[in-house]
C-alpha positions in Angstrom: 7.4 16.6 28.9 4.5 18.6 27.5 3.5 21.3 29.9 0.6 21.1 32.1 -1.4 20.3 29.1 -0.5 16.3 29.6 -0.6 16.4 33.0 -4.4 15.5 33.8 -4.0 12.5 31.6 -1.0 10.9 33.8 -0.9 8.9 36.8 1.3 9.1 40.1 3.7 7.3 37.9 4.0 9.3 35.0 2.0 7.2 32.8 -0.9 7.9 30.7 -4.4 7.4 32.0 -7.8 7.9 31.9 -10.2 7.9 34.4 -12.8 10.1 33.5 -14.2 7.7 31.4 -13.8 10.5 28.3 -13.8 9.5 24.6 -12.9 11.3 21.4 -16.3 12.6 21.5 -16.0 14.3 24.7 -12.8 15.7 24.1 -14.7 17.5 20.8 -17.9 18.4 22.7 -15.0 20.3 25.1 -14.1 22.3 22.4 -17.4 23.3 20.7 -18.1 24.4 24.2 -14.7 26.1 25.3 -13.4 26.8 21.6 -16.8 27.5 19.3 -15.4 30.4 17.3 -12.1 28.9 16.6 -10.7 27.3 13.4 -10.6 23.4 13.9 -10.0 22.5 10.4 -9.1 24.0 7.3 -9.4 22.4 3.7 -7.5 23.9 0.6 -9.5 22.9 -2.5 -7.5 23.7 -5.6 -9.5 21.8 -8.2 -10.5 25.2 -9.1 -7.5 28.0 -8.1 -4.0 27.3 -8.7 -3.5 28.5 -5.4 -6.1 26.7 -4.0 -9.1 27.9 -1.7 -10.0 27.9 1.9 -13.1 26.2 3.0 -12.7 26.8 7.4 -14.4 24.7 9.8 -14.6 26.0 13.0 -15.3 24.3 16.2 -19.2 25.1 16.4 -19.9 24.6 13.1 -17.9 20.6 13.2 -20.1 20.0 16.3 -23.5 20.8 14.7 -22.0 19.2 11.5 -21.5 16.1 13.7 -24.7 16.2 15.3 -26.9 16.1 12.6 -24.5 13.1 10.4 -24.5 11.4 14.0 -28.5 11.3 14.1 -29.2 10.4 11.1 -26.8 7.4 11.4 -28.4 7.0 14.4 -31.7 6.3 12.8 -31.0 3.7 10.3 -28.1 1.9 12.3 -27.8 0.5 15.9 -24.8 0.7 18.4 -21.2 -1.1 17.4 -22.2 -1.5 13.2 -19.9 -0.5 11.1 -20.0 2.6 9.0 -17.3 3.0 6.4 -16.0 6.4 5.3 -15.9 6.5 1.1 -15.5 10.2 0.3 -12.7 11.9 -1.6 -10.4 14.4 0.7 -12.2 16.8 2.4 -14.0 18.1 5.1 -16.7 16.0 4.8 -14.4 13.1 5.4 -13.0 14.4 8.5 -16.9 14.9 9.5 -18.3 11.2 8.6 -15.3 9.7 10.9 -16.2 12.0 13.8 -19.8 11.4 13.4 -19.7 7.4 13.0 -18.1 7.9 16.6 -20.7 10.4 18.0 -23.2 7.8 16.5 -21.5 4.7 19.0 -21.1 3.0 16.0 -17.7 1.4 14.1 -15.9 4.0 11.8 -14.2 2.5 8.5 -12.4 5.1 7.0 -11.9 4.2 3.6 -12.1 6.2 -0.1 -14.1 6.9 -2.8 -14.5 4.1 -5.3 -14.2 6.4 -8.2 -10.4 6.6 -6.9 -8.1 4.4 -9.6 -7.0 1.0 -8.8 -8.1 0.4 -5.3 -10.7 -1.5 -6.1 -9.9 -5.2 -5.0 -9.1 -3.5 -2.3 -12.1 -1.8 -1.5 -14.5 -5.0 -2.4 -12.4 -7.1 0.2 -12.8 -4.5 3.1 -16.1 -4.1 2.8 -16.7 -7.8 2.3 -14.9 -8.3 5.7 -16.8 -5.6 7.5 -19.8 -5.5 6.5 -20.7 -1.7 6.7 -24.7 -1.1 7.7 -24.4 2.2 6.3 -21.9 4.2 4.3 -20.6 8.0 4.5 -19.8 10.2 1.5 -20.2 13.7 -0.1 -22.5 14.3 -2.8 -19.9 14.8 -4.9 -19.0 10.7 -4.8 -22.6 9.6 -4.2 -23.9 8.4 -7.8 -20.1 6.6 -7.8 -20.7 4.8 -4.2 -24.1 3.9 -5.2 -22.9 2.1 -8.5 -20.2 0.3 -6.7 -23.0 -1.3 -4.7 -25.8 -1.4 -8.0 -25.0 -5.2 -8.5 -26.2 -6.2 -5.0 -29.8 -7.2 -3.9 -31.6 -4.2 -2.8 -31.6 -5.6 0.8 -28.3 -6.3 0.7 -27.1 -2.8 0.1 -25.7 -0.5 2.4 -27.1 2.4 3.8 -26.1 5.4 1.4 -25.9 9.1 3.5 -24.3 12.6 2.0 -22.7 14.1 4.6 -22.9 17.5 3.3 -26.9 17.0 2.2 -28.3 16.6 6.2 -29.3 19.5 7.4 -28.3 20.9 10.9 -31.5 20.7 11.7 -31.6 17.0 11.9 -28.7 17.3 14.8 -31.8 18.0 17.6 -32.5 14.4 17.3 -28.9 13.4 18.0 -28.3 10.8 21.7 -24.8 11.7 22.9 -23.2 7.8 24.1 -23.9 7.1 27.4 -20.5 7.7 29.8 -18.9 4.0 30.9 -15.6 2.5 31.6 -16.9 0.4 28.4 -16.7 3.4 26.1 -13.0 3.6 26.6 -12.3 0.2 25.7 -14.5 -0.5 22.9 -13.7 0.0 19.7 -13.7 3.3 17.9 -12.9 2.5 14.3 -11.1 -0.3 11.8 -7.8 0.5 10.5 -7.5 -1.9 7.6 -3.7 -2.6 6.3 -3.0 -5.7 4.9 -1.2 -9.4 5.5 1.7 -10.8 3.6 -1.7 -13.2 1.5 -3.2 -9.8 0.0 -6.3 -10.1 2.6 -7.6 -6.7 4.0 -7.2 -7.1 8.1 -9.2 -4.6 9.9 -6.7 -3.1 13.4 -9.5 -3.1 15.7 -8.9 0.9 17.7 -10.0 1.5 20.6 -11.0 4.7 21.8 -8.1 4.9 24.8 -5.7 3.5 22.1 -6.4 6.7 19.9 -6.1 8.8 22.7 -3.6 7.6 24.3 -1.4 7.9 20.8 -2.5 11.3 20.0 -1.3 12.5 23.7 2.4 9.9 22.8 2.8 12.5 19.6 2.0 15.7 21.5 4.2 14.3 24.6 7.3 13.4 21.9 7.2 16.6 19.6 5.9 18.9 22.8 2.8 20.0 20.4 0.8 22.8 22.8 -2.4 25.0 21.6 -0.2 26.9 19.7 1.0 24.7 17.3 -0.9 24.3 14.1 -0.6 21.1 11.3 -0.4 20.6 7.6 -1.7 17.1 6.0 -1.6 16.1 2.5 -2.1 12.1 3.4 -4.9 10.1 2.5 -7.0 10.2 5.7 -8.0 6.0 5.2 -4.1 5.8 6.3 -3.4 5.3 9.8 -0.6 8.7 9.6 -3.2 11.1 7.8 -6.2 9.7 10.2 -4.3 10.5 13.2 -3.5 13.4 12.3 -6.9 14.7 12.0 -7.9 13.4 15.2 -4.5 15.4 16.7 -6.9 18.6 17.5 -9.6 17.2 19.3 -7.0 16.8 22.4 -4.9 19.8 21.6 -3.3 21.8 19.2 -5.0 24.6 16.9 -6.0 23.9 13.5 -5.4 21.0 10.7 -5.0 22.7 7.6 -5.7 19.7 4.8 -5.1 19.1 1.3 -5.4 16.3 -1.2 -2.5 13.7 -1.9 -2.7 15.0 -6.0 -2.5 18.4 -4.8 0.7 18.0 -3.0 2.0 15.3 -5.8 1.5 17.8 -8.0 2.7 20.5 -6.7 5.2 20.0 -3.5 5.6 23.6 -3.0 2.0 23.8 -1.8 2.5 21.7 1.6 6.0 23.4 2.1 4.0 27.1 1.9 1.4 25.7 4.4 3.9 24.8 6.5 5.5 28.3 6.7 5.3 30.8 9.4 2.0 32.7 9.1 0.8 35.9 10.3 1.4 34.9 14.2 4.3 32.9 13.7 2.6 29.7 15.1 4.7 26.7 15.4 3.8 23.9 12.9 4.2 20.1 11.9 3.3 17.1 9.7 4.0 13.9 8.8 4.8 12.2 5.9 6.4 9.3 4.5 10.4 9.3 3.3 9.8 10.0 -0.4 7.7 12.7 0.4 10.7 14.5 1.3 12.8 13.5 -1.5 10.2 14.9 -3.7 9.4 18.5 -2.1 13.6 19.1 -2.1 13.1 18.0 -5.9 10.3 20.2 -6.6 8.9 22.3 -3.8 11.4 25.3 -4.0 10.2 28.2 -3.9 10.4 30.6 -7.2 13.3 33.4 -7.5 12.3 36.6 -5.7 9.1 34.3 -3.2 9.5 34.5 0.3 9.3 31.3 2.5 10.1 31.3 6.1 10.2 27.7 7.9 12.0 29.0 11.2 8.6 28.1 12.9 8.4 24.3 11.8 9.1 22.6 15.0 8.1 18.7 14.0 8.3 16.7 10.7 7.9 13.7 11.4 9.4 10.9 8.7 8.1 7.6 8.9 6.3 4.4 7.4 9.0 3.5 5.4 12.8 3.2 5.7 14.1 6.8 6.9 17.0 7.1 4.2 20.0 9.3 4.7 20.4 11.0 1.5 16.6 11.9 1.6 17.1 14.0 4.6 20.0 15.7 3.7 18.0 16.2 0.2 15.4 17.9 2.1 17.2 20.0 4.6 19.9 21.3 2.0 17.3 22.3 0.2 15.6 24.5 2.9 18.0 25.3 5.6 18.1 28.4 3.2 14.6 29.3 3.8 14.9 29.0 8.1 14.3 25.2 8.0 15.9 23.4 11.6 18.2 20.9 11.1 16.1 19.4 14.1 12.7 19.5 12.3 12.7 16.1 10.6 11.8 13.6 13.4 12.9 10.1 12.3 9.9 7.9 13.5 8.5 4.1 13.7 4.6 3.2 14.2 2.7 0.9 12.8 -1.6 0.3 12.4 -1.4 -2.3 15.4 -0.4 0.5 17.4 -2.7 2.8 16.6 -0.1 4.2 14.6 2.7 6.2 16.7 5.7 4.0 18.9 8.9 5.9 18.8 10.6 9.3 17.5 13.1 11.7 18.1 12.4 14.2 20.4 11.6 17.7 20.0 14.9 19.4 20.7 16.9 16.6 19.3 18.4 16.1 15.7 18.2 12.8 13.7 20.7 10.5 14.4 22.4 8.8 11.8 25.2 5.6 12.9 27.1 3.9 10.5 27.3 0.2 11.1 29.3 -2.9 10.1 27.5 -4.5 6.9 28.5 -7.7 7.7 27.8 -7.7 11.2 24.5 -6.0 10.9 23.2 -9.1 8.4 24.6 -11.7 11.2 22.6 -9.7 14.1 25.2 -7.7 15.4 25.0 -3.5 15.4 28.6 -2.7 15.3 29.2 0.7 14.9 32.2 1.9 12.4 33.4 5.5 11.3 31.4 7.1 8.2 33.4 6.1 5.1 34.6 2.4 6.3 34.5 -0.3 3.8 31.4 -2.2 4.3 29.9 0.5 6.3 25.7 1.2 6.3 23.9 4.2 7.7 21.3 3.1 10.1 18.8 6.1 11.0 17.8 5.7 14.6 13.9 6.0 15.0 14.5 7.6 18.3 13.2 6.8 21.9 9.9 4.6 22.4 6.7 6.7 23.4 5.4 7.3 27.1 3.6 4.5 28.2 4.7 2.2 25.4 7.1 -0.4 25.4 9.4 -2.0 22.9 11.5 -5.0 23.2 13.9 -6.9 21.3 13.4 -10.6 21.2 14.5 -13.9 19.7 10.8 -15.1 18.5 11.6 -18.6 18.6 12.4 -18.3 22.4 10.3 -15.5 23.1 13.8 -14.0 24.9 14.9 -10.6 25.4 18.3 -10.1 23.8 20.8 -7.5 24.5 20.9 -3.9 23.6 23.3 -4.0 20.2 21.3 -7.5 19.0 19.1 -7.4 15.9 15.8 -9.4 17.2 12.3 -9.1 16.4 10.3 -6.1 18.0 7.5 -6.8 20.6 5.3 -3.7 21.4 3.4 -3.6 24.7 1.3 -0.3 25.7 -2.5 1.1 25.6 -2.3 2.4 22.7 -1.8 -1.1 21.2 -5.3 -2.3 19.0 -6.7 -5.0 20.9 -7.0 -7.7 17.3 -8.0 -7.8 13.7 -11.5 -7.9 13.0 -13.0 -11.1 12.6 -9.6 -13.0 12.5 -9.0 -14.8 15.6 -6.4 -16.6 14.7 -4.2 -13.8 13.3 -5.2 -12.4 16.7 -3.7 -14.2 18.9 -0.6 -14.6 16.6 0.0 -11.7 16.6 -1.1 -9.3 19.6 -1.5 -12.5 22.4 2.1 -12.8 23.0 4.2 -13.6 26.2 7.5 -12.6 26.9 9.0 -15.8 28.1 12.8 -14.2 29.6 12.9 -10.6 29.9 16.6 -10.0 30.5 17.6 -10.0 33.9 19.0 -6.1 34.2 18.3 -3.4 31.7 15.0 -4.5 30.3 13.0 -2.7 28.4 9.9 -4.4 29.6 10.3 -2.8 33.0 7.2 -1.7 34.3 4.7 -4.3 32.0 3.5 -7.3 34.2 5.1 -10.7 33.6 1.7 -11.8 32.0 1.4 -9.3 29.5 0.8 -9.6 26.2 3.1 -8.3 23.6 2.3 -7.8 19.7 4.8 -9.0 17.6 5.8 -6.7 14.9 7.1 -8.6 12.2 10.3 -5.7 12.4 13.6 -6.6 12.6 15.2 -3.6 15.0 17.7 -3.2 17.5 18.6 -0.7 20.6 22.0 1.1 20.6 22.6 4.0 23.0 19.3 4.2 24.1 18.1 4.7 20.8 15.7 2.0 18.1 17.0 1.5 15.3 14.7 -0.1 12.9 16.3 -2.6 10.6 14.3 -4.3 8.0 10.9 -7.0 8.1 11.2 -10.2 9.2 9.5 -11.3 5.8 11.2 -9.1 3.2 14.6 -10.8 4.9 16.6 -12.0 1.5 18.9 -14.9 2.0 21.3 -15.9 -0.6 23.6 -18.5 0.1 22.7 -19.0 3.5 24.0 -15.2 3.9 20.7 -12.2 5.1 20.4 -9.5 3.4 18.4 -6.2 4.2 16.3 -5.5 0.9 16.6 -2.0 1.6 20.2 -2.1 1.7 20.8 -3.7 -1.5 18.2 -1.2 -2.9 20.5 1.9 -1.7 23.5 0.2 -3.5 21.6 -0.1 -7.0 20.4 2.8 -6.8 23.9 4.3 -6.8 24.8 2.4 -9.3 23.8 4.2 -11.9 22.0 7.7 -12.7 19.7 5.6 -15.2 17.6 4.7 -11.8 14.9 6.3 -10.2 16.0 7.1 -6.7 13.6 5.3 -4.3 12.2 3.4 -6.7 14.0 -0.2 -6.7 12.8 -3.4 -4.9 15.0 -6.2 -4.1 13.6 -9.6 -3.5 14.9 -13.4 -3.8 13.3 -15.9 -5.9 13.2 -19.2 -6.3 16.1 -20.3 -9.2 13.1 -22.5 -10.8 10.9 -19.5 -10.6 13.1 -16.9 -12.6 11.5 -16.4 -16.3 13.5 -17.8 -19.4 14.7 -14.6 -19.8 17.5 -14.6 -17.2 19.0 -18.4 -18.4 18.4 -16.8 -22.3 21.3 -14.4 -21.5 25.0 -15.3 -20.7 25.1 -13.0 -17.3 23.4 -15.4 -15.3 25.4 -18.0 -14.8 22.6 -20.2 -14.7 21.0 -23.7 -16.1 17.3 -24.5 -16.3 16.2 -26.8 -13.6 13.3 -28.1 -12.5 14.4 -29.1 -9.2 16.7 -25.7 -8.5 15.1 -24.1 -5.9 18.0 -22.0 -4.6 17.4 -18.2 -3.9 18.2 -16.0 -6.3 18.8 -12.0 -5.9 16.3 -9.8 -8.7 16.5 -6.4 -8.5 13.8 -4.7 -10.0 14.1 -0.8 -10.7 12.3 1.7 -12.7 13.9 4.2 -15.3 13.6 8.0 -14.9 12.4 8.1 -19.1 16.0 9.3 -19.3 17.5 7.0 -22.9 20.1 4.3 -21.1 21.9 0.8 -22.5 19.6 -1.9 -19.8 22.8 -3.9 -20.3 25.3 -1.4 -19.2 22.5 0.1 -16.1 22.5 -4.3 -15.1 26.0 -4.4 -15.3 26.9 -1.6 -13.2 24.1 -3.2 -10.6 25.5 -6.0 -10.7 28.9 -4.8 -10.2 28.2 -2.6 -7.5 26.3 -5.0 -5.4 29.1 -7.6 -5.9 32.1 -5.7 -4.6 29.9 -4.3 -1.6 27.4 -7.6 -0.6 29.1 -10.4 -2.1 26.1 -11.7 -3.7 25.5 -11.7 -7.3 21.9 -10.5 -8.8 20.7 -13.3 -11.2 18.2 -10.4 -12.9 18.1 -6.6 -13.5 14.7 -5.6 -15.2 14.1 -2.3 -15.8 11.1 -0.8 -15.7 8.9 2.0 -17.5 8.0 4.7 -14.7 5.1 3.9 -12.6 5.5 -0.2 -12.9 6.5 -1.3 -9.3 3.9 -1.3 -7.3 3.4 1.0 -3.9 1.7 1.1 -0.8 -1.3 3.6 -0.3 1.7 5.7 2.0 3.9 5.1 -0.8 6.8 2.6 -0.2 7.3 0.2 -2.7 5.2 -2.8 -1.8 8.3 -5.7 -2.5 5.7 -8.8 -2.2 3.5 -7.3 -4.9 6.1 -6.4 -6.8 7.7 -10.0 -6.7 4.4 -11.3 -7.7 4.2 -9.7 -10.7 7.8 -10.0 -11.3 7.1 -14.3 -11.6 3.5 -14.0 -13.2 5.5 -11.5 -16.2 3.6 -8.3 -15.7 6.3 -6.6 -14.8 8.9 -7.3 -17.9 6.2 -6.3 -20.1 6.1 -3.0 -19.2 2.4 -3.2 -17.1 2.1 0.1 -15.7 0.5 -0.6 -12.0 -1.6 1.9 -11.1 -3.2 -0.2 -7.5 -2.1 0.5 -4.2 -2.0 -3.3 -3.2 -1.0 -2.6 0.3 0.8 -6.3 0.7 1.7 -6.2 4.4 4.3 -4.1 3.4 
């Protein structure tokens, strides 16, 4: 439990609550008042010095910064528009998000539309929103104004610099008047995406966003002390929370751009190193993140690094892989790293973001599982090594005030701890619906939980009526910890047999040294679908039919530019995923680097990548360049 920090935020009970009727922008006034002279954020911009310069924020200077963005959004919108956010990295991003808020109206944190390939994207947000005004930097003005050039004067948004308003314009500013309301309206739109490609907008609330930030400081016991590194876009639901962490606690967000860290790994792990007063650190990032920084984030011959201070690194949005950890910590145990500092974790945008992790003082925990079982819906644990065995990485325990169950969706039924079942999440940090898609709503946050078990349910504590959100995650419990197991949607089924994608992505992968680690997707399609390619050659054991619609397993994997024979590489997939799965894969493409397409946190996006696998994109070599998002 987090020291006496938390404690005026719970109830007689333990859980969270708030009473005070406080929002996000209270909780920053607080600290312009209590904290003015102190860092609050810190933005390395290395566009110009290889080892990047500081531009500092501190706490007074982000209030009158807010103030003055606030009024003038104050003057040209009303209460509850929307406002989206399309500035590169930087400080005047985290400012536009805080002032939309300090303004009452709807944040949309977004990105600039000078960024490559987000484009659709971008055109069906703001087409679903409908933004009255819009937030940059002068730097990405002229390109937001021509992304809106093509509509009707009167139909444009809005178009405000954040770093051209002068303070002086922040005396005109009308702080939001204090209600129960304020709590439980919305605060901003996290937009992901559904399994048809169109954006959805989470509708946040501002006691879900506090309510999450305090489940992350209550799970990695963050304190004043503790300080955080970010390289992640902050229109993603993991690098937007974790600039809203400080406004509740914490020091200081030092921030960075996602090419910076690309580029150069090393620069986040240096960051997150002990510095002058040894404060303890963390971050979050997504799995490859760490394979990449053990690849090339080592420090040079003779460079000190000291990472004995890093107390949480949290590892989530996408599968939480084994070999990626062990990557990461073999390559910096050297340098002080805890064995304990990577915190396996699950969240998701209709939570806010944050539902489970391990703790603080705890190290991953890795089971290994019958293969066979696991794919009938069964968590069987075996010894490391057994034939047919798969590590499962457990995602820890579920967050204070949160709940997770497991549940047969047909029968809205609670199964048993060691059954594989759909997660249902219950808690106040839950978004309350998709914006301007009530249908999708009530599918999918306006559930009822039919037959909690009768002992040992997790839904203990939530009220018989409550609503539950359905996930659309397979997962499972198993000695008190969730294990997350694949999506519902990306489920393959051959031959009446599941498989997890991610699975039979692991075992191609170690098929053969001619693939990119962590970059394979495995999907089923349709034996009527596949392209003439796979009946043209004699490995697929296959015959042209119209009326074959049969599942079929494609893997699809990209090459690391390394010279290979694609027909040795298949066969060796093929092989390997035989002997350990017992279901053939009908096609092996190989890919040029860069080809499968990827989420805007970076996990392969399987949906988009089986689309363009059927329209033929992807065997011509298309390099894909969009973040398409797909629900993934």
């Amino acid at each position: 439990m987090l020291n006496n920090e938390l404690e005026e935020f719970l109830d007689e009970t333990g859980n969270l609550r708030f009473e005070d009727d406080a929002t996000l922008v209270d909780y920053v006034e607080r600290n312009v008042r209590e904290n003015g002279d102190t860092l609050a954020y810190r933005y390395l911009d290395f566009s110009r010095e290889r080892d990047g310069e500081a531009i500092d924020l501190t706490w007074a200077q982000f209030g009158k910064r807010l103030r003055a963005v606030a009024a003038r959004l104050q003057q040209v919108t009303k209460p509850g528009d929307r406002v989206a956010i399309l500035a590169p990295q930087s400080l005047e991003y985290v400012i536009g998000f805080f002032a939309s808020l300090y303004a009452s109206t709807v944040a949309v944190p977004l990105f600039s539309p000078d960024e490559p390939g987000h484009t659709d994207r971008l055109v069906g947000v703001l087409a679903d929103c409908q933004p009255a005004a819009i937030l940059t930097s002068t730097k990405s003005a002229e390109a937001v104004r021509d992304f809106f050039s093509d509509r009707p004067a009167r139909d444009r948004p809005r178009v405000i610099a954040v770093d051209a308003v002068p303070d002086s314009v922040g005396s005109a500013w009308t702080p939001p008047e204090a209600s129960r309301n304020n709590l439980e309206s919305v605060a901003y739109l996290q937009y992901t995406s559904g399994s048809t490609r169109v954006p959805a907008g989470v509708e946040i609330t501002y006691q879900a966003v506090a309510a999450n930030v305090l489940q992350i400081y209550d799970c990695i016991e963050i304190d004043r002390n503790a300080r955080g590194v970010t390289w992640l876009p902050m229109f993603h639901d993991m690098g937007l929370l974790t600039v809203i962490l400080p406004a509740l606690g914490g020091r200081y967000i030092t921030i960075m751009s996602p090419m910076a860290f690309v580029r150069r790994p090393g620069r986040w792990i240096k960051e997150l190193a002990a510095d002058a007063d040894n404060s303890p650190t963390f971050a979050a990032a997504p799995n490859f993140a760490y394979e990449h920084a053990a690849a090339r984030g080592l420090p040079k011959d003779g460079e000190e690094l000291d990472l004995s201070n890093v107390i949480g690194l949290i590892n989530g949005s996408e599968p939480v892989t084994v070999s990626s950890m062990r990557k990461f910590n073999e390559a910096f145990a050297p340098y002080g790293l805890s064995e304990k500092a990577i915190k396996p974790c699950y969240g998701m945008a209709e939570a806010t973001l944050f539902v489970s992790a391990t703790q603080r003082d705890n190290k991953a925990k890795i089971s290994y599982v019958d293969r066979d079982k696991l794919n009938a819906g069964e968590f069987v644990e075996v010894a490391e090594g057994t034939d047919n065995s798969v590590a499962q990485v457990s995602c820890g325990q579920v967050a204070l005030s949160e709940w997770a169950v497991i549940v047969d969706h047909e029968s809205a039924t609670e199964l048993a701890d060691g059954r594989v079942g759909e997660i249902w999440l219950h808690g106040i940090n839950m978004g309350v619906g998709y914006w301007n898609k009530d249908g999708e709503t009530r599918e999918t946050f306006h559930n009822v939980l039919a037959n909690p078990l009768p002992e040992g349910s997790h839904a203990e504590g939530v009220p018989a009526d409550g609503t539950w959100m359905r996930t659309g995650d397979y997962g499972v419990y198993y000695d008190g910890e969730l294990y997350i197991t694949g999506r519902v949607k990306d489920l393959v089924i051959v031959d009446g047999r599941n498989h997890y994608p991610q699975d039979l992505e692991s075992s191609a992968q170690e098929a053969s040294v001619a693939i990119r680690p962590g970059f394979v997707a495995a999907f089923a399609v349709p034996a009527n679908q596949l392209p003439d390619e796979v009946f043209e050659g004699d490995f697929s054991g296959l015959a042209r039919d119209a009326d074959d619609a049969s599942e079929q397993l494609v893997i699809v994997a990209e090459r690391p530019g390394r010279k290979a024979d694609p027909r040795e590489v298949a066969d060796a997939v093929r092989a390997t995923i035989a002997g350990r799965h017992g279901v053939m894969a009908r096609d092996v493409l190989l890919v040029p680097n860069g080809s499968i397409p990827r989420t805007s946190s970076g996990k392969i996006a399987r949906r988009a990548t089986k689309a363009a696998y059927i329209d033929g994109t992807l065997r011509g070599g298309y390099q894909q360049t969009a973040f398409p998002d797909a629900g993934e």
